[in-house]
C-alpha positions in Angstrom: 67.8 -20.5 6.9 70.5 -20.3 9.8 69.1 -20.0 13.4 68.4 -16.3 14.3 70.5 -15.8 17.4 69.1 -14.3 21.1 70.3 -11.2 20.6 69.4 -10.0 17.6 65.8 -11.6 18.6 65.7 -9.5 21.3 66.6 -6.4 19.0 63.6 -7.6 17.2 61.4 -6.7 19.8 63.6 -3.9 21.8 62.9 -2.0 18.2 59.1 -2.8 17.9 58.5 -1.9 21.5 60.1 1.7 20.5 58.2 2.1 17.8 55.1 1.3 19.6 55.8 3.5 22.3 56.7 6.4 20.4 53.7 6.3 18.0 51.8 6.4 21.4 53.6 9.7 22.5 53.0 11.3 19.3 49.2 10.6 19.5 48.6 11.8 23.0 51.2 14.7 22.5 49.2 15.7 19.4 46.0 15.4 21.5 47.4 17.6 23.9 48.2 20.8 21.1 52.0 20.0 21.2 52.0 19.1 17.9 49.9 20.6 14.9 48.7 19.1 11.2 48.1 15.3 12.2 50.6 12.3 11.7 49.9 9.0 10.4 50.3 5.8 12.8 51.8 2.3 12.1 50.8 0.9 15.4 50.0 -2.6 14.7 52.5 -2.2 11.7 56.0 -2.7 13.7 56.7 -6.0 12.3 56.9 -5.1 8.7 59.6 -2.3 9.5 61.6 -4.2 12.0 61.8 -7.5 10.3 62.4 -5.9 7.0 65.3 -3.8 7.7 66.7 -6.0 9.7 67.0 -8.3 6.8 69.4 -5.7 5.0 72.8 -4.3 5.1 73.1 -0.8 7.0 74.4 -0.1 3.4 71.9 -0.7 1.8 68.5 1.8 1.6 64.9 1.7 1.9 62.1 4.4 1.1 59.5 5.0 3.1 55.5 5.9 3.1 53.0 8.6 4.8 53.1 6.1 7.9 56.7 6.0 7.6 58.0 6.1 11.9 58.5 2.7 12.0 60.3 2.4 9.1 62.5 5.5 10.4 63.0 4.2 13.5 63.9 0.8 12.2 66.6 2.0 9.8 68.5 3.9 12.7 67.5 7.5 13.0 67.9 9.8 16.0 64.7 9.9 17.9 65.2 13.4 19.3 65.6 14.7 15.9 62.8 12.7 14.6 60.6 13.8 17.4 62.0 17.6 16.8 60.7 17.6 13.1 57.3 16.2 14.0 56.5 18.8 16.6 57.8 21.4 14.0 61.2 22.2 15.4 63.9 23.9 13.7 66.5 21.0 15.2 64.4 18.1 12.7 65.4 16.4 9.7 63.8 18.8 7.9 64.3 22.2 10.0 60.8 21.4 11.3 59.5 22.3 7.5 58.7 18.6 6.6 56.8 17.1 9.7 55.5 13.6 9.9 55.3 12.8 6.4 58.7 13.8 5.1 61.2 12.6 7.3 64.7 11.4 5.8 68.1 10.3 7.1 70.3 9.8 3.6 73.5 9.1 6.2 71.4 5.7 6.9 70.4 5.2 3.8 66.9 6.1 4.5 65.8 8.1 1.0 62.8 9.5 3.1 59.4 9.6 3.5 56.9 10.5 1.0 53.2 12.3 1.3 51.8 10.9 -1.8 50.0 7.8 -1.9 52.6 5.6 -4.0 55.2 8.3 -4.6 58.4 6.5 -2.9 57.8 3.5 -5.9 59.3 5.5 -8.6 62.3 6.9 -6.5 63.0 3.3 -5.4 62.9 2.5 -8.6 65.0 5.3 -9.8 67.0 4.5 -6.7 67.8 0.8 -8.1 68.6 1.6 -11.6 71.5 3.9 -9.8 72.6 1.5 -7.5 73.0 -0.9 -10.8 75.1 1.5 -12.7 77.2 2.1 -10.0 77.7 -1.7 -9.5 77.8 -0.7 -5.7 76.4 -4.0 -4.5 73.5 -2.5 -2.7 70.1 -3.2 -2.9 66.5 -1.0 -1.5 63.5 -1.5 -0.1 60.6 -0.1 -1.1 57.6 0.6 1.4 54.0 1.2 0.2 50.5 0.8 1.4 47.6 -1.6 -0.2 46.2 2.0 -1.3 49.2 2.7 -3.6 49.1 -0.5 -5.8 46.1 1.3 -7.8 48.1 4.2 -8.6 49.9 4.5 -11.5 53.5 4.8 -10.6 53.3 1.3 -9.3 52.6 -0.4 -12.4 55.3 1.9 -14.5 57.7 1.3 -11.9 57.3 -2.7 -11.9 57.6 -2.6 -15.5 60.8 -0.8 -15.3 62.0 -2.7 -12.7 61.5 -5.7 -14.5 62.5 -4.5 -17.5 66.0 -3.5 -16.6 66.7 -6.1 -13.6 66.6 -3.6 -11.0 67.9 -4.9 -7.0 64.1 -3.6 -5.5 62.4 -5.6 -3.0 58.8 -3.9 -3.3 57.2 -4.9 0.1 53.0 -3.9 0.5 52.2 -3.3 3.5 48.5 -4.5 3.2 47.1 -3.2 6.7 43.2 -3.7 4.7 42.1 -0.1 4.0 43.4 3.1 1.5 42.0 5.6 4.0 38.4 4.5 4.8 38.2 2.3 1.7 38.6 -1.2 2.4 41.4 -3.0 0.2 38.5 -5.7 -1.2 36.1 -3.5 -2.7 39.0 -2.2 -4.9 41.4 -4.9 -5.5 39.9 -8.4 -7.4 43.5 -10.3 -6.6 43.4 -12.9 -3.7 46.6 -11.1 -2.8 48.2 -8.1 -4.2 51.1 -10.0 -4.5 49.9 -11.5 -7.9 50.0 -8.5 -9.8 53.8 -8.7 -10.0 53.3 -11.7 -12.0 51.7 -9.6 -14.5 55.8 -8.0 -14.8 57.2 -11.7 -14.6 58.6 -10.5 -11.1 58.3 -12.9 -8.5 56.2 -12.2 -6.0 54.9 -13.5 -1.9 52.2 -13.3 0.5 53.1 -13.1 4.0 52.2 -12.7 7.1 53.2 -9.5 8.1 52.6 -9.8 12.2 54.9 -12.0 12.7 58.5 -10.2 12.7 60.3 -13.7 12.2 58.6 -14.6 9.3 59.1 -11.3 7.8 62.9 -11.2 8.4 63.7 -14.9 7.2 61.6 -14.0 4.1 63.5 -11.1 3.2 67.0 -12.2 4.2 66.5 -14.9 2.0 65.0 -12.7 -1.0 67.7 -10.1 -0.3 70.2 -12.4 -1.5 68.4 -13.2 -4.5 67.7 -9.6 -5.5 71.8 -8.9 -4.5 73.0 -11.9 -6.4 71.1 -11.8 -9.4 70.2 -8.0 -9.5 66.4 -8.4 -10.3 63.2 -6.8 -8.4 60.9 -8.6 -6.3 57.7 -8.4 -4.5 56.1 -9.3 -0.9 52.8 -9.0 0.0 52.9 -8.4 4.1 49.4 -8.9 5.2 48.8 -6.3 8.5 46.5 -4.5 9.9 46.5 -0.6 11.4 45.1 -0.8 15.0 44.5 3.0 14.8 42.5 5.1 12.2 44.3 6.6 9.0 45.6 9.3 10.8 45.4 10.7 14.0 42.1 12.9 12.8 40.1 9.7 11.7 37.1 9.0 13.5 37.2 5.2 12.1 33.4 5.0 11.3 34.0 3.1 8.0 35.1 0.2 10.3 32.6 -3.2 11.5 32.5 -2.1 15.2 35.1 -5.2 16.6 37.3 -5.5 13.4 40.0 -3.5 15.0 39.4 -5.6 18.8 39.6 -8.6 16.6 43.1 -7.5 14.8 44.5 -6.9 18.3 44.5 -10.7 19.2 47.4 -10.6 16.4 49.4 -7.4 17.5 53.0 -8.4 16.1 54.1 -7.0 19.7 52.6 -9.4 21.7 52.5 -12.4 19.2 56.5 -11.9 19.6 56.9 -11.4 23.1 54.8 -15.0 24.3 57.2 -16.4 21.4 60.0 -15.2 23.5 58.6 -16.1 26.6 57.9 -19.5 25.4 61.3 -20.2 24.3 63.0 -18.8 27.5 64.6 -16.2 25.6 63.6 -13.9 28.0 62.2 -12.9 31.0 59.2 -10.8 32.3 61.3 -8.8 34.3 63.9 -8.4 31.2 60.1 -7.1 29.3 59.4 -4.6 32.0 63.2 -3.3 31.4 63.0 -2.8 27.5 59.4 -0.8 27.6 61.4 1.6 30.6 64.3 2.4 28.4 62.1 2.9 25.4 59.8 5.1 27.2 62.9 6.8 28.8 64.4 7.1 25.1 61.0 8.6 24.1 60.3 11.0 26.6 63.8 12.5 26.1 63.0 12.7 22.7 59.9 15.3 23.4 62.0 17.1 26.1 64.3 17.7 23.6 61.4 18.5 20.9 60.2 20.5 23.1 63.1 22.7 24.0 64.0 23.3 20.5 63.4 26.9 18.7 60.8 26.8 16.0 62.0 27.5 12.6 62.8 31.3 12.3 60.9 32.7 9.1 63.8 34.2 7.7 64.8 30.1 6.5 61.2 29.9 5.0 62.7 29.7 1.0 65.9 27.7 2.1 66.5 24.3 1.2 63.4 24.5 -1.6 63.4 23.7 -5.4 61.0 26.1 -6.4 
C-alpha cells in the first residue's frame, strides 16, 4: 500500500470535522423548532464515510442509509442545499419534500439515501449489475446498518451479487444497535462479516474508527472488485455516540457504554495521529473546525432564507 500523502490526510480529517460539526447544527437547530420530523445522526460514524469514499473514483457511486449525512457529505454534495432539504426548503435536493432520509446528488454519483432499513442493498445491487452491462469501469458502494443484515433484501442481494459477479463493495456499518436492540442479541456471527461466506463472497472485519484503516482497506479491495468485477464485503465495527435519532431517549443503553465509545471517537483518534506525526499543527486544528463551522453556518443562513415548498408542487416529481 503506497504512503497516503499530507494532504489528502489532512482532507481526511478537514471532511470528518465537517461532518461532525454539521450533524451538531442539525441537532441543536432541530432542538430549537427550526427543523421538524427528526433526523438520524452518524456522529461517531465519520470515519466509515470519509475513509470509504475516499477510497473511490469521483466516478464511481455509493448508496446511502437513514443516517446517510456523512456519507453525503463525503461524496461531495453542497451543504447549503443539503441543509435546505433537511429544514424543508424548497431550494433541497428534494424541493424540501424528502428531508433527512432521502437525500441524493446523482451528478456525484451519490444514488441517495434510503428510509428503509436495508433498502439501498438491492439498488446497489441493481446498480452493479448496470454498471457491468455497460462495461463502464465503475464500481459502488453500498452503505447499511448492523440492523439491515436481518432483512431480507440483504441475503437476495448477496446471492445476486455473487451470482452474477457484480463490482459491490457491501460495507456494514456495525455502530452495535438496530434502534434500541443491541446487534448481539440478534446476530449469533462473531462478526457480520461471515455471513458473506455463506454467498462465497469474500468478506472483512475492521475497525471502522480509524479513517486510515478504513481507506487502505478499501483502496485495496476497490481494485479487486474493479479488476475482477465481483462483490465484496466489510464489516466496519463503530459505534453511534448519539441515540437512533434525534427523538431517542437512549434508555436501552448500560449508563457509560456511550462515555466509554468516546475514548475511540474516529475524530480525535485521527487528529493525536496527526499531531504525533507532525502533520499538523494545533493552530492548523483550530483553523479547519473555523471554516467548517463557517461552511455550516452559511449553510442554515442559506436554509433558512429559502421559501418553503409552495403546495401547488405537492404531486410533482412523484411516481404514484
Amino acid at each position: 500500500m503506497e504512503t497516503v500523502k499530507k494532504e489528502k490526510l489532512i482532507d481526511f480529517f478537514e471532511t470528518m470535522v465537517k461532518i461532525r460539526i454539521f450533524e451538531i447544527t442539525v441537532e441543536r437547530n432541530f432542538t430549537m423548532g427550526n427543523i421538524y420530523g427528526t433526523a438520524h445522526l452518524a456522529i461517531g460514524q465519520e470515519a466509515v464515510a470519509v475513509g470509504s469514499i475516499r477510497a473511490i473514483k469521483d466516478s464511481d457511486l455509493i448508496t446511502s442509509t437513514h443516517r446517510g449525512h456523512a456519507h453525503c457529505i463525503a461524496k461531495g454534495a453542497d451543504l447549503n442545499i443539503m441543509m435546505a432539504e433537511i429544514f424543508g426548503r424548497a431550494t433541497g435536493y428534494c424541493k424540501g419534500k424528502g428531508g433527512s432520509m432521502h437525500i441524493a446528488d446523482f451528478e456525484k454519483g451519490n444514488l441517495g439515501a434510503n428510509g428503509i432499513v436495508g433498502g439501498s442493498i438491492g439498488i446497489a445491487t441493481g446498480a452493479a449489475l448496470a454498471i457491468k452491462k455497460k462495461k463502464s469501469g465503475q464500481i459502488i458502494l453500498c452503505f447499511f446498518g448492523d440492523g439491515a443484515v436481518n432483512q431480507g433484501i440483504f441475503h437476495e442481494s448477496l446471492n445476486m451479487a455473487a451470482i452474477w459477479n457484480l463490482p459491490v463493495i457491501y460495507i456494514c456499518e456495525n455502530n452495535q444497535y438496530g434502534m434500541g436492540t443491541n446487534i448481539k442479541k440478534v446476530i449469533k456471527n462473531k462478526n457480520i462479516s461471515d455471513r458473506s461466506r455463506a454467498y462465497c463472497i469474500e468478506g472483512l472485519t475492521i475497525d471502522g474508527n480509524d479513517v486510515l484503516e478504513i481507506y487502505n482497506t478499501i483502496t485495496k479491495t476497490a481494485e479487486i472488485v474493479r479488476e475482477q468485477c465481483i462483490p465484496y464485503f466489510i464489516e466496519c465495527v463503530t459505534y453511534r455516540l448519539r441515540g437512533h435519532s434525534i427523538r431517542d431517549s437512549q434508555r436501552y443503553r448500560p449508563k457509560d457504554e456511550a462515555k466509554n465509545w468516546q475514548k475511540f471517537c474516529p475524530i480525535e483518534k485521527f487528529k493525536k495521529y496527526l499531531l504525533d506525526s507532525n502533520l499538523i499543527t494545533e493552530k492548523k486544528i483550530k483553523e479547519i473546525e473555523n471554516n467548517a463551522g463557517k461552511q455550516v453556518e452559511d449553510a442554515v443562513k442559506f436554509a433558512l432564507s429559502s421559501p418553503l415548498p409552495d403546495i401547488s408542487k405537492v404531486t410533482e416529481d412523484i411516481y404514484a
